[in-house]
C-alpha positions in Angstrom: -59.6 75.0 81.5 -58.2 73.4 78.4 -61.1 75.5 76.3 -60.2 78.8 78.2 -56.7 78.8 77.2 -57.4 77.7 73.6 -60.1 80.4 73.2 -57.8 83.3 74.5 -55.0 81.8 72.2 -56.6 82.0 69.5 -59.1 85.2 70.3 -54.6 86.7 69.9 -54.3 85.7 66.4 -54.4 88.6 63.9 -57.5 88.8 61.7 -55.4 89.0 58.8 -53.7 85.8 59.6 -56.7 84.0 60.3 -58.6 85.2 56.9 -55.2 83.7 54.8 -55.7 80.2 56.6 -59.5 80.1 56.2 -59.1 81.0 52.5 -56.6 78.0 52.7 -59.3 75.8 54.2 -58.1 75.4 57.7 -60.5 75.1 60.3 -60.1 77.2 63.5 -58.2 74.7 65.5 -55.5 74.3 62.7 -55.4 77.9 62.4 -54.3 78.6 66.0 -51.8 75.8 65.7 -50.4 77.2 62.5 -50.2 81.2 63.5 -48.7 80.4 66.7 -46.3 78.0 65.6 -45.1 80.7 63.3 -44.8 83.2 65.6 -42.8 80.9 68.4 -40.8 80.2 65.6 -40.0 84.2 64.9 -39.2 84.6 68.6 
């Protein structure tokens, strides 16, 4: 269940966000975790 929700969280990120953190060296994980931290913390 865990993996599902990860996967569809992260399957929402924006490609352009997730290009900038890989050319940062994050890995997926940390990538999700960053993106949507920013954007709870723009709501």
């Amino acid at each position: 269940m865990v993996v599902k929700v990860l996967k569809s969280s992260f399957d929402m990120i924006d490609t352009k966000y997730e290009a900038v953190a890989r050319t940062l060296g994050y890995g997926r994980f940390m990538t999700m975790v960053k993106v949507l931290l920013v954007k709870s913390m723009e709501t």
